[in-house]
C-alpha positions in Angstrom: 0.0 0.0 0.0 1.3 3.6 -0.9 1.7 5.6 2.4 2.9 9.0 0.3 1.3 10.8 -1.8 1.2 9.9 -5.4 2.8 12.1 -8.0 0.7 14.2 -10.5 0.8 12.3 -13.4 -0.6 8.8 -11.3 -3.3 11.8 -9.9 -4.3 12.4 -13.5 -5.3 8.7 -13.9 -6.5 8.5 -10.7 -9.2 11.5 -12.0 -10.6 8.9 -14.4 -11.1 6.2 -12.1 -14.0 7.7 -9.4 -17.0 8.3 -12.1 -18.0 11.6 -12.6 -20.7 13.0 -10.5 -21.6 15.6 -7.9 -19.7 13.4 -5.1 -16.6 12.9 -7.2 -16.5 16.5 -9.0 -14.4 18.4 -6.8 -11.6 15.2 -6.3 -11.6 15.2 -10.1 -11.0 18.6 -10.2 -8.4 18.2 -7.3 -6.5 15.9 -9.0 -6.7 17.0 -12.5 -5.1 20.4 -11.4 -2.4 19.1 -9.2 -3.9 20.9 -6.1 -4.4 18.0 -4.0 -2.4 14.9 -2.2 -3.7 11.8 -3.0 -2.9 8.2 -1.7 -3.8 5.0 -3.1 -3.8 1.0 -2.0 -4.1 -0.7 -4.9 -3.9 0.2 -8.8 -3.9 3.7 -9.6 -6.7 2.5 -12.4 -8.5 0.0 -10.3 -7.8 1.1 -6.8 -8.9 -0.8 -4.0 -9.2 2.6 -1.6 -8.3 6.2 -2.3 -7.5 9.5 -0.3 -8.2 12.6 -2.0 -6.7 15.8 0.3 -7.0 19.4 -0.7 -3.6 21.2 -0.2 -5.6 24.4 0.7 -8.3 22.4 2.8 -6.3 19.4 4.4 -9.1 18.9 7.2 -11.6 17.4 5.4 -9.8 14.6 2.4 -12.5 12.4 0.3 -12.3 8.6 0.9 -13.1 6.2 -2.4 -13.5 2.5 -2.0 -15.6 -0.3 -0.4 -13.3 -1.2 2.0 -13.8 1.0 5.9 -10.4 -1.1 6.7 -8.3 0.2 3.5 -9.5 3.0 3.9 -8.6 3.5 7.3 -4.9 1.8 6.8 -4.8 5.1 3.7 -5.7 7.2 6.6 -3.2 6.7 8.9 -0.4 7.7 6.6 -2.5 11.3 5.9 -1.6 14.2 8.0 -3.6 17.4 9.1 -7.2 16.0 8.8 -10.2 15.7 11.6 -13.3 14.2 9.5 -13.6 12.2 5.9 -15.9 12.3 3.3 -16.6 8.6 2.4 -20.1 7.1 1.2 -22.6 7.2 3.8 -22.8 3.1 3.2 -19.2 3.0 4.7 -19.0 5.7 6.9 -20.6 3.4 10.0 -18.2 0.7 9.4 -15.5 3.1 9.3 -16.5 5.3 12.0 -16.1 2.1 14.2 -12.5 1.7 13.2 -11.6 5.1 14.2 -13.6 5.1 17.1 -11.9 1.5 18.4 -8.3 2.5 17.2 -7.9 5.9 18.8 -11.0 6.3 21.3 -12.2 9.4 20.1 -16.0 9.3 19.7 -17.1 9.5 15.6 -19.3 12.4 14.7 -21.5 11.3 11.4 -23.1 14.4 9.2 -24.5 14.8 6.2 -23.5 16.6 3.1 -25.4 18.3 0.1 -23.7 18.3 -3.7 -25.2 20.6 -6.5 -25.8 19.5 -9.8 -25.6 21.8 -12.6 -28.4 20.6 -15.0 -28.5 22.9 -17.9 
């Protein structure tokens, strides 16, 4: 597993790998423009978790995968954050492994994503 950041032009693959939609467009646009850190377990192309962290906004990275425990081991290696954007199907299951690892007590909250229609 990758505990560093992956350079730009494994980012730039990375970009393509998440699907494009309100959840994934401001990683893409992270990534695409080199204005992020990101860390990866798996295949850049077919990753089995991801860690997308802003440069300018390090508290709050986005987590990609199915896997709360990959996820978590990406985690780990990331400095400066205090919550994680994950989907809500995962964030439970993770939210135990944070809780159990470090006893702090897991906050869970929502979040809204536009959509530009037209």
């Amino acid at each position: 597993m990758n505990t560093y950041p992956i350079k730009y032009n494994e980012c730039l693959e990375l970009a393509e790998a998440p699907g494009d939609t309100p959840e994934t467009a401001i990683s893409i646009h992270l990534l695409k423009r080199g204005l992020c850190r990101a860390y990866v377990a798996g295949a850049v192309s077919n990753f089995d978790g991801a860690i997308v962290q802003n440069i300018r906004d390090p508290a709050e990275p986005m987590g990609f995968g199915s896997n709360p425990e990959v996820l978590w081991e990406l985690l780990k290696s990331v400095d400066g954050w205090d919550c994680v954007e994950v989907e809500t199907e995962y964030s439970v299951s993770l939210g135990k492994l944070i809780e159990s690892e470090t006893n702090l007590k897991v906050q869970y909250y929502g979040d809204i994503y536009y959509e530009l229609i037209r």
